[in-house]
OpenMM code with the backbone's topology and positions (N, CA, C; nanometers):
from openmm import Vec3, app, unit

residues = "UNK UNK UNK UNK UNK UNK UNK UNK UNK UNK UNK UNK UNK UNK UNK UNK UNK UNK UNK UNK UNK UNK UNK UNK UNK UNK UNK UNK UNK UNK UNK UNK UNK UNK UNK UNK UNK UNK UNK UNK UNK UNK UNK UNK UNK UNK UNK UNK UNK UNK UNK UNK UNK UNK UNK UNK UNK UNK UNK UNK UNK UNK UNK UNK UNK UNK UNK UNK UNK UNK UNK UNK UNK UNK UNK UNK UNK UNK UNK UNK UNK UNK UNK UNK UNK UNK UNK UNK UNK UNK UNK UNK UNK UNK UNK UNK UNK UNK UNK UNK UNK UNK UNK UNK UNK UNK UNK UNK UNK UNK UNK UNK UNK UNK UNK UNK UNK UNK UNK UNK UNK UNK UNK UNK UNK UNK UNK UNK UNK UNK UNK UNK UNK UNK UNK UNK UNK".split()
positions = [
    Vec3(0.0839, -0.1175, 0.0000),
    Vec3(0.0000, 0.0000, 0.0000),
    Vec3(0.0888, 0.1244, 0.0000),
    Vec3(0.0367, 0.2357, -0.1309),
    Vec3(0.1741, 0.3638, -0.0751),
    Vec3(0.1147, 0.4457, 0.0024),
    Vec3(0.2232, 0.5408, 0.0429),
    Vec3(0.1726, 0.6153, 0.1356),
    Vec3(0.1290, 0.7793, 0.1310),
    Vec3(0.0632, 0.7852, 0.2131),
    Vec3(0.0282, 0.9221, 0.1548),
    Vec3(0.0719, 1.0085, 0.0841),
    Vec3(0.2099, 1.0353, 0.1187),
    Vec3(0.2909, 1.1784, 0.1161),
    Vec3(0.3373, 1.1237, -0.0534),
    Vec3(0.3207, 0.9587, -0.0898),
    Vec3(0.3700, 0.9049, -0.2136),
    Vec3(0.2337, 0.9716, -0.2796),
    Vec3(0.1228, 0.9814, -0.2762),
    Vec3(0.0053, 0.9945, -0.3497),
    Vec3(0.0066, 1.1300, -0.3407),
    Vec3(0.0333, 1.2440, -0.2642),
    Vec3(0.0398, 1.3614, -0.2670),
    Vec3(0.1415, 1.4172, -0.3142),
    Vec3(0.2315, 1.3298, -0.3508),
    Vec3(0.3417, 1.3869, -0.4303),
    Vec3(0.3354, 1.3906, -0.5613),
    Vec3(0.2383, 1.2646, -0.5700),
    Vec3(0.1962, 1.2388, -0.7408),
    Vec3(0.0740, 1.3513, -0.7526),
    Vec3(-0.0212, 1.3742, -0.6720),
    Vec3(-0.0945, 1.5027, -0.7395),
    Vec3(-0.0012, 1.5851, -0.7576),
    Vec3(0.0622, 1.6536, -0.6629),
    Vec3(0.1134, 1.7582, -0.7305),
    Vec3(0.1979, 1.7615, -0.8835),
    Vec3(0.2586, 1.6413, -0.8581),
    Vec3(0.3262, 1.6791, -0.9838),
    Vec3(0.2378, 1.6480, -1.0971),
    Vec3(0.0955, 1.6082, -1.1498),
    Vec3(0.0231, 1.6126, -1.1949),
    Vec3(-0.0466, 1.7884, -1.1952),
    Vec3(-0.0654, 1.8533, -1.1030),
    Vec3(-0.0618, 2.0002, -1.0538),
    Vec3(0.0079, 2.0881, -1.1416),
    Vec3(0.1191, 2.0391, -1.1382),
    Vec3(0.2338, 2.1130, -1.2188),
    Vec3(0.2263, 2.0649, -1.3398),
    Vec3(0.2303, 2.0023, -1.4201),
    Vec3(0.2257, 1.9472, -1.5188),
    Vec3(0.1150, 2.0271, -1.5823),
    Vec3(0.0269, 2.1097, -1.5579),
    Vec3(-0.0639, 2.1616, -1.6542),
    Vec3(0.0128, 2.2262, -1.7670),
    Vec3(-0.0436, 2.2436, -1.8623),
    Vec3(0.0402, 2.3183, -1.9605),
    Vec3(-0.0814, 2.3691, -2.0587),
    Vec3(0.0068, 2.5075, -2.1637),
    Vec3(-0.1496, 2.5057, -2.2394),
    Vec3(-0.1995, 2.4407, -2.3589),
    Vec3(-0.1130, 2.3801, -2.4108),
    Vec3(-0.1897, 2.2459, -2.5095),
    Vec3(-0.2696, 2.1748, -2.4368),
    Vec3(-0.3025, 2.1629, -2.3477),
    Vec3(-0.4205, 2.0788, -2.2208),
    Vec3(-0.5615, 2.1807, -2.3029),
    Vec3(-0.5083, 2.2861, -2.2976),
    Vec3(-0.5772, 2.3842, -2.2662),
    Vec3(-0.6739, 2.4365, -2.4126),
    Vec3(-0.6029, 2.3622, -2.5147),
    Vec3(-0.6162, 2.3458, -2.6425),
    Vec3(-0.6872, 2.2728, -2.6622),
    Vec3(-0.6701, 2.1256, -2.6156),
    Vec3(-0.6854, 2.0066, -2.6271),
    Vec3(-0.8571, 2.0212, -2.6175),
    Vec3(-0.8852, 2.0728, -2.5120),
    Vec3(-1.0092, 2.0758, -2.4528),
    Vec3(-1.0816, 2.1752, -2.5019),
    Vec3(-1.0395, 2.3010, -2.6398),
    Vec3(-1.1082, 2.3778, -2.7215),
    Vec3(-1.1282, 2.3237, -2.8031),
    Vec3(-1.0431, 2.2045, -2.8537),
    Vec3(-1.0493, 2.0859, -2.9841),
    Vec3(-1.1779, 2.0144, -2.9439),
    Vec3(-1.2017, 1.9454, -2.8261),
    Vec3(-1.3234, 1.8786, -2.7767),
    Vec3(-1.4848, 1.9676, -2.8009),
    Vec3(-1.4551, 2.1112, -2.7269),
    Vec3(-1.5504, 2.1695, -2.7589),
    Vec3(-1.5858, 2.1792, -2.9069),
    Vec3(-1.4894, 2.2643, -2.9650),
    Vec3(-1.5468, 2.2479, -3.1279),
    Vec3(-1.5948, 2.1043, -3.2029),
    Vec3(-1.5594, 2.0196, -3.1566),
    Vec3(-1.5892, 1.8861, -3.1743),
    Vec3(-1.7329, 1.8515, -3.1826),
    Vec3(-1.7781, 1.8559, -3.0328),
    Vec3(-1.9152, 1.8924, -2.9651),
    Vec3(-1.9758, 1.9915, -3.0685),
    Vec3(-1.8934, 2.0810, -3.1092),
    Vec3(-2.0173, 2.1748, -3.1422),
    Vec3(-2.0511, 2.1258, -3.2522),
    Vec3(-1.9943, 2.0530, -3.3500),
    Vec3(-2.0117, 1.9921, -3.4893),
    Vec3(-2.1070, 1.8674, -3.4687),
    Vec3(-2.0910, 1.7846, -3.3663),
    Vec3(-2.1771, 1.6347, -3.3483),
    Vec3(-2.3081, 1.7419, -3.3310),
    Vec3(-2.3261, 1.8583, -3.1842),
    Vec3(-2.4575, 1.8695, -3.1967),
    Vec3(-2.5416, 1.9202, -3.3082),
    Vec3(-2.4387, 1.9883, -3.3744),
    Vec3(-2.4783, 2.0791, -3.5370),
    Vec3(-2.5521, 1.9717, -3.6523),
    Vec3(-2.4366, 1.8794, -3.6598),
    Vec3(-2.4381, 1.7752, -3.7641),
    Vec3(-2.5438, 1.6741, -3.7121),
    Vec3(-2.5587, 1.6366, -3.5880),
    Vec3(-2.6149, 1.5272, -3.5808),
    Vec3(-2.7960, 1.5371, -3.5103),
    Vec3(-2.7688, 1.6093, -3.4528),
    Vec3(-2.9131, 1.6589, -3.3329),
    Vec3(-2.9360, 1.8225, -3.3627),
    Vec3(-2.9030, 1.8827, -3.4698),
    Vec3(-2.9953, 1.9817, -3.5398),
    Vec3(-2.9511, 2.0994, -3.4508),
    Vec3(-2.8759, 2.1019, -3.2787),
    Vec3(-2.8950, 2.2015, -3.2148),
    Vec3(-2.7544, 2.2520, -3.2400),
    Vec3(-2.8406, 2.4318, -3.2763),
    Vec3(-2.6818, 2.5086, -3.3137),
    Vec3(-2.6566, 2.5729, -3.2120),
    Vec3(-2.5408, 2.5491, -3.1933),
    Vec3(-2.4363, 2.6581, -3.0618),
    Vec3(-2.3555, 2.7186, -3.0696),
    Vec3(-2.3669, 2.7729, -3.1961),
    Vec3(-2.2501, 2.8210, -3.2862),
    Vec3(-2.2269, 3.0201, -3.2049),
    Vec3(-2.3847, 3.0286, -3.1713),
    Vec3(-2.3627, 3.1906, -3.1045),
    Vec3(-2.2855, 3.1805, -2.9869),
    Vec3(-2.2577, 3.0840, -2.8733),
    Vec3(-2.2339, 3.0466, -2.7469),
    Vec3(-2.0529, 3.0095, -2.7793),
    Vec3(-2.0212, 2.9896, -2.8837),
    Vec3(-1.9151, 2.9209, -2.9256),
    Vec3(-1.7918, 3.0258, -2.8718),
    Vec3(-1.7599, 3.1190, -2.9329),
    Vec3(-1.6992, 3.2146, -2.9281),
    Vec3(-1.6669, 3.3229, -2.7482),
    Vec3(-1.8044, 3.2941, -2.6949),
    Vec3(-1.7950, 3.3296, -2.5625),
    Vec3(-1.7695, 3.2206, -2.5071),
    Vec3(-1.7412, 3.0655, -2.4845),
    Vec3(-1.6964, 2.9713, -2.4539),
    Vec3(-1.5957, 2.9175, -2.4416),
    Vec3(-1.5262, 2.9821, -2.6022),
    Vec3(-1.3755, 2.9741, -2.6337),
    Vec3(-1.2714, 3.0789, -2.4953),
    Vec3(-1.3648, 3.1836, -2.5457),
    Vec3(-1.2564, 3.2917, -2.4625),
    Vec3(-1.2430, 3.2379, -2.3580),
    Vec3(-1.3687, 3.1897, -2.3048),
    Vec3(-1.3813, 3.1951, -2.1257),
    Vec3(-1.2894, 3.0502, -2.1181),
    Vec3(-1.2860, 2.9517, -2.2222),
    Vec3(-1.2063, 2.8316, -2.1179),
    Vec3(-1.0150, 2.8686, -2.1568),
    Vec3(-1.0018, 2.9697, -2.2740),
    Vec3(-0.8745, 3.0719, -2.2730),
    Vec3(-0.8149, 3.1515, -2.1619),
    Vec3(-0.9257, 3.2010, -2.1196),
    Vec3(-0.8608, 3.2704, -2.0051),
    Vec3(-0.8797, 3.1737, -1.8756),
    Vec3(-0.9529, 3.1169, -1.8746),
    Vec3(-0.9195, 3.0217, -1.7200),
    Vec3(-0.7935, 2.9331, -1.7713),
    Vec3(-0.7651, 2.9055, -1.9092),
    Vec3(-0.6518, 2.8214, -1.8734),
    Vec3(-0.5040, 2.9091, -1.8807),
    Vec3(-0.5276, 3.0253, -1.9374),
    Vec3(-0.4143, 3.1023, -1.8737),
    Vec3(-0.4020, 3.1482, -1.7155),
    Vec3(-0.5439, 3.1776, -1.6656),
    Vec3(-0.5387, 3.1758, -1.5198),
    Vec3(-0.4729, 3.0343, -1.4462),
    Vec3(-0.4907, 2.9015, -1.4988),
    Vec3(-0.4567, 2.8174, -1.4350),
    Vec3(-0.2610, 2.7408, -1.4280),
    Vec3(-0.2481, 2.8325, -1.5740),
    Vec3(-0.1078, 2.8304, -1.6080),
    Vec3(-0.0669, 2.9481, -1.4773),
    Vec3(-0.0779, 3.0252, -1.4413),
    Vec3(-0.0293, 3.1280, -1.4193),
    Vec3(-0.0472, 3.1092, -1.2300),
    Vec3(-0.1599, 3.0027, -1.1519),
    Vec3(-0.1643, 3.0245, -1.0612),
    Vec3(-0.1518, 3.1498, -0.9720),
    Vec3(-0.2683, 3.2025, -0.9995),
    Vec3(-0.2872, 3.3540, -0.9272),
    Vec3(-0.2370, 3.3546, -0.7587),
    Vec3(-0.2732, 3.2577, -0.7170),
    Vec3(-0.2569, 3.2864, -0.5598),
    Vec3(-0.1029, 3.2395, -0.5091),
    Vec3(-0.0331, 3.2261, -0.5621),
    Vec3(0.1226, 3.1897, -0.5764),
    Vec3(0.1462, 3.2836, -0.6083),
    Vec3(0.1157, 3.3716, -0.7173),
    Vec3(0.1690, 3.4397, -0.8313),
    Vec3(0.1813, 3.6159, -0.7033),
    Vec3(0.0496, 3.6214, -0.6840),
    Vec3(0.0354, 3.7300, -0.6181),
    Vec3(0.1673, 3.7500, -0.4574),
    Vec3(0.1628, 3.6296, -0.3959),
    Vec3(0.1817, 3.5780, -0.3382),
    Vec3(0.3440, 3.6449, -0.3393),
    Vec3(0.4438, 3.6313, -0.4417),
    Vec3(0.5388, 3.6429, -0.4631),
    Vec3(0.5751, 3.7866, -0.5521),
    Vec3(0.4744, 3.7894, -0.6199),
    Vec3(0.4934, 3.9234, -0.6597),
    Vec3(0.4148, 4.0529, -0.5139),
    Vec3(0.4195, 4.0126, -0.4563),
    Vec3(0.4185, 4.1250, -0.3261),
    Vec3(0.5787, 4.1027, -0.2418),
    Vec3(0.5975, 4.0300, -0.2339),
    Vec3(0.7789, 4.0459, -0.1789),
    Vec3(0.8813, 4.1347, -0.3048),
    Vec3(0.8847, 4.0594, -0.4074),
    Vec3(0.9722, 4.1418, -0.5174),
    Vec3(0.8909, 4.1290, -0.6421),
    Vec3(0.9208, 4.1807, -0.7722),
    Vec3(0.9042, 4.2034, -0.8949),
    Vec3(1.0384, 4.1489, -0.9965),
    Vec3(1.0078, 4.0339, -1.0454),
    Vec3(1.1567, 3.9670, -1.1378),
    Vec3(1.0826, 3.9923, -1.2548),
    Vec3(1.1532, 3.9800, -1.3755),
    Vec3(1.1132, 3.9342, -1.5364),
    Vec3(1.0025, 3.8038, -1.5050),
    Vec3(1.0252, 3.6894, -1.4120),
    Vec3(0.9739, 3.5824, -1.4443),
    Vec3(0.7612, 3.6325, -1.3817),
    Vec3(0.8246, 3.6699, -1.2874),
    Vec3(0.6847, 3.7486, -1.1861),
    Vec3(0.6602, 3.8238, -1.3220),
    Vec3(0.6885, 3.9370, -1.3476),
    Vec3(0.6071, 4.0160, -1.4054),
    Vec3(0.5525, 3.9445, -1.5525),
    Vec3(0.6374, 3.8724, -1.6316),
    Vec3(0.5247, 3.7896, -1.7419),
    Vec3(0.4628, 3.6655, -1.6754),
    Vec3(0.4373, 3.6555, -1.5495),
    Vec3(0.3242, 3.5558, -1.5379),
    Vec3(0.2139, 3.6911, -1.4938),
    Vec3(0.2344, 3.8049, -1.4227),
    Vec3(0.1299, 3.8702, -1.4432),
    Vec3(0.0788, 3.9417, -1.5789),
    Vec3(0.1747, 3.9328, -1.6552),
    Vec3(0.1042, 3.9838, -1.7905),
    Vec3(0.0014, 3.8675, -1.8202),
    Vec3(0.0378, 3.7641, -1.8074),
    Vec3(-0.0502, 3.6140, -1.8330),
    Vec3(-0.1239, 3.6594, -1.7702),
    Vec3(-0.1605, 3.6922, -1.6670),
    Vec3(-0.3111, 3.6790, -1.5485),
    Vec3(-0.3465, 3.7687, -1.6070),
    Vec3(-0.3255, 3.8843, -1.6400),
    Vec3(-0.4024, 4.0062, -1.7491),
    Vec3(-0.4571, 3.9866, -1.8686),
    Vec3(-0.3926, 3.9153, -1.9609),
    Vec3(-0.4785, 3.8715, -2.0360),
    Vec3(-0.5750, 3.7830, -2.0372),
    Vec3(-0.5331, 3.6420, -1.9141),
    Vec3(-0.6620, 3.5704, -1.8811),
    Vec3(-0.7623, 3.6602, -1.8609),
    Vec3(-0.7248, 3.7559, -1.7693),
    Vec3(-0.8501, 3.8099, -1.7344),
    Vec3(-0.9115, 3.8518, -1.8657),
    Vec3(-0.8554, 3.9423, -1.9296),
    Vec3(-0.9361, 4.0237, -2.0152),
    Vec3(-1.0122, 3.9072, -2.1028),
    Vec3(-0.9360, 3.7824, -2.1622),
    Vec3(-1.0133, 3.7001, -2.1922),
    Vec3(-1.1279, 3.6368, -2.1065),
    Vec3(-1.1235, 3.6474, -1.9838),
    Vec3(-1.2804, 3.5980, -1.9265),
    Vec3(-1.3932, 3.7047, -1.9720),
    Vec3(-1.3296, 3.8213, -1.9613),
    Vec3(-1.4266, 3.9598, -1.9394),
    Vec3(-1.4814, 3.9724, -2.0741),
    Vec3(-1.4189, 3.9473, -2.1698),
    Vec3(-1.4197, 3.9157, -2.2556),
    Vec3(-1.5498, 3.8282, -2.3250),
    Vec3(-1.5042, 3.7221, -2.2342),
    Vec3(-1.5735, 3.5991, -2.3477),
    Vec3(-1.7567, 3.6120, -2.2251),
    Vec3(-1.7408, 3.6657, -2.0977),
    Vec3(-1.8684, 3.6969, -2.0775),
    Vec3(-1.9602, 3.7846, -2.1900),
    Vec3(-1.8798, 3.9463, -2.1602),
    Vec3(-1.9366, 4.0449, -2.2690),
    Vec3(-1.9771, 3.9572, -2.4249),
    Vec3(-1.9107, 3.8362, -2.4571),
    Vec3(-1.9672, 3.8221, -2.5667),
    Vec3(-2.0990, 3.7026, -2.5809),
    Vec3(-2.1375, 3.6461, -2.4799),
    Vec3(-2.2633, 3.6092, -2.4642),
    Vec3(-2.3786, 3.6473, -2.5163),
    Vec3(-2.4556, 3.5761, -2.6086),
    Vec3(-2.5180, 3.6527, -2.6765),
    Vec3(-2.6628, 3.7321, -2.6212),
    Vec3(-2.6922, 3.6567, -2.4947),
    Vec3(-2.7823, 3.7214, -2.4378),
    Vec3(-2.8031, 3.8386, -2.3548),
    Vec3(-2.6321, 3.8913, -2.3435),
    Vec3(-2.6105, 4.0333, -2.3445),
    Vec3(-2.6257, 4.1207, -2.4662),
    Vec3(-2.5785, 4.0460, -2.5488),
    Vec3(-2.5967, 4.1626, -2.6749),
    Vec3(-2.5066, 4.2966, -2.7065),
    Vec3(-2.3944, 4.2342, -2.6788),
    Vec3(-2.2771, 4.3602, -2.7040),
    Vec3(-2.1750, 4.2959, -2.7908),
    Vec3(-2.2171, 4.3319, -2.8837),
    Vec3(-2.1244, 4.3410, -3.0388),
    Vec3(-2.0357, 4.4370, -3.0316),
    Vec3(-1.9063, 4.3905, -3.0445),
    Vec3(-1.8245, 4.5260, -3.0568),
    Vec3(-1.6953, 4.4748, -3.1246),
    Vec3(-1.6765, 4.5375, -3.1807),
    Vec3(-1.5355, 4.5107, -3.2880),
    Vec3(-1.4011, 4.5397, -3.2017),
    Vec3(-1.4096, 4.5605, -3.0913),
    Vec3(-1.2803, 4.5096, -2.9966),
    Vec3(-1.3207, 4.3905, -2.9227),
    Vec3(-1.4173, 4.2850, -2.9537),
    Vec3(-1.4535, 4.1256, -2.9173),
    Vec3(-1.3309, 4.1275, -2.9948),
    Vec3(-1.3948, 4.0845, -3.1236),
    Vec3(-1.3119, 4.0438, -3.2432),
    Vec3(-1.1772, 4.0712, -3.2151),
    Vec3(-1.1219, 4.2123, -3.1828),
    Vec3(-0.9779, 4.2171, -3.1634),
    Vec3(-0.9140, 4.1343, -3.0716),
    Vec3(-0.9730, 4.1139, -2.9370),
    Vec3(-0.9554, 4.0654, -2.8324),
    Vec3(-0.8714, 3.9357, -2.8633),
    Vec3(-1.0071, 3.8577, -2.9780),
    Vec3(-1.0417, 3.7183, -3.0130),
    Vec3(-0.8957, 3.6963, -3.0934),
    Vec3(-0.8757, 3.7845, -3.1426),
    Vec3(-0.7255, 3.7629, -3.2586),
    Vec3(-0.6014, 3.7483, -3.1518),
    Vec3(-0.6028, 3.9030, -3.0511),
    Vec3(-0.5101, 3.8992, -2.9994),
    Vec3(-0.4875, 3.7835, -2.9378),
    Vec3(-0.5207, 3.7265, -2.8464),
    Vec3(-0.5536, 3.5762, -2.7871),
    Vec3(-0.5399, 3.4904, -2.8543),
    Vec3(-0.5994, 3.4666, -2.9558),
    Vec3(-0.5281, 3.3770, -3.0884),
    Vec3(-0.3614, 3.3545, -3.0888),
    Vec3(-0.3145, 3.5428, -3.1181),
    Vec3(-0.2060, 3.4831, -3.1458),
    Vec3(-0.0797, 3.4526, -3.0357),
    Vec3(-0.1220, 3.4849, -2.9160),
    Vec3(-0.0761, 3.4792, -2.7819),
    Vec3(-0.1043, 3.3272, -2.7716),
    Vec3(-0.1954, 3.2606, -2.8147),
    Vec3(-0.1775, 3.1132, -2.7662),
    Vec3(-0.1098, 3.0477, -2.8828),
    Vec3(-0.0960, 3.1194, -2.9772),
    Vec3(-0.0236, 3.0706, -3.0837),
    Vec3(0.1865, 3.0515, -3.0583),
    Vec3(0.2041, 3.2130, -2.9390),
    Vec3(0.3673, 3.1855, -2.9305),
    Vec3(0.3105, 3.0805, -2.7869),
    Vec3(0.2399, 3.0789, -2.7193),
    Vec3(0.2430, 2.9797, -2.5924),
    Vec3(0.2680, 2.8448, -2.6278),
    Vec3(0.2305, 2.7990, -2.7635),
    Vec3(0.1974, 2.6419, -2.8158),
    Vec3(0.3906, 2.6989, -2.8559),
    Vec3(0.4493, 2.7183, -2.9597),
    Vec3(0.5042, 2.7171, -2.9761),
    Vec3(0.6700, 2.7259, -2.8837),
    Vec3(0.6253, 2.8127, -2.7713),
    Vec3(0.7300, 2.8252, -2.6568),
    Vec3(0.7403, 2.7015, -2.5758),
    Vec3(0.6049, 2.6138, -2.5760),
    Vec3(0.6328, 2.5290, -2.4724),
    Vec3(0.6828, 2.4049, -2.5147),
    Vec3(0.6214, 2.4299, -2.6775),
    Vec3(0.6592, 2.3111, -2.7339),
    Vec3(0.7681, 2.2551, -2.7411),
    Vec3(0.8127, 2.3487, -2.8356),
    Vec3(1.0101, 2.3524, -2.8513),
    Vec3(1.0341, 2.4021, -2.7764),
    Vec3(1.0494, 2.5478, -2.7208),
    Vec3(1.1468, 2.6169, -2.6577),
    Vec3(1.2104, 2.5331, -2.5316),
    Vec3(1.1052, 2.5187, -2.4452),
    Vec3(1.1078, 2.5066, -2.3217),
    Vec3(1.1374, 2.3580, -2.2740),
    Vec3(1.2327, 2.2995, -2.2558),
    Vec3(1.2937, 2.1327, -2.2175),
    Vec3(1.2520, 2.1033, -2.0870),
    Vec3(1.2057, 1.9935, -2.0871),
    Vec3(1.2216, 1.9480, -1.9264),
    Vec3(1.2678, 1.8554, -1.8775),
] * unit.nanometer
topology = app.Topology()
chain = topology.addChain("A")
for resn in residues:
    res = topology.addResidue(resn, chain)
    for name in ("N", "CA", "C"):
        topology.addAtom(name, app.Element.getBySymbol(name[0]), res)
C-alpha cells in the first residue's frame, strides 16, 4: 500500500504538469461537440461558441499562471519571471471579461470582441510554440 505523502506527491506533480496544449486540447473537444450537436441533433451553438472559447482561454491562462502563488510572490519582489506571469493573469482576465461580454444574451457586439479574439489567438499561438520547442524538461 503507498503512502500518503507518495500519493500527494503524485498530485502535485500532476498540478504542475498543466500546460497550455491541455488547454487546447479541450477547445479541440468543444469544437468537436459543437459539430456532433450541429451535424447530428440539429442544435446550433454556434452563437455560445466564441464566448466559450474565450472563457475556457482565459481560465486556462489563469490556471497556467496560478494567481494565488503568483500574487503571493509578486508582493515580496518584482523579477522578469513574476512580471510575465502577471502579464498572463491580465490577459486571462481580459479574456474571461471578454468571453462573458460576448454572450449573446447580453448583446454587445463590438469590434474590440473580435480584436480581443485575434489577440488571444495569437498569444496562444507563441504559448503552443514556446512550450513546445522552446522550453525542455
Amino acid at each position: 500500500m503507498k503512502s500518503k505523502s507518495t500519493i500527494e506527491s503524485k498530485i502535485e506533480k500532476v498540478k504542475r504538469k498543466f500546460s497550455f496544449p491541455k488547454v487546447l486540447a479541450i477547445i479541440s473537444i468543444v469544437g468537436f461537440l459543437e459539430i456532433v450537436l450541429d451535424s447530428m441533433f440539429g442544435i446550433i451553438v454556434r452563437e455560445y461558441m466564441g464566448s466559450l472559447w474565450l472563457g475556457i482561454m482565459g481560465l486556462g491562462f489563469m490556471a497556467i499562471v496560478k494567481p494565488r502563488s503568483l500574487f503571493a510572490q509578486a508582493k515580496e519582489r518584482l523579477t522578469p519571471t513574476i512580471f510575465s506571469r502577471l502579464t498572463t493573469f491580465v490577459v486571462g482576465a481580459i479574456a474571461i471579461l471578454a468571453g462573458i461580454l460576448a454572450v449573446p444574451q447580453l448583446g454587445i457586439m463590438n469590434p474590440a470582441l473580435l480584436a480581443v479574439k485575434g489577440i488571444i489567438s495569437i498569444i496562444s499561438i507563441f504559448f503552443i510554440i514556446i512550450e513546445t520547442w522552446v522550453i525542455k524538461e
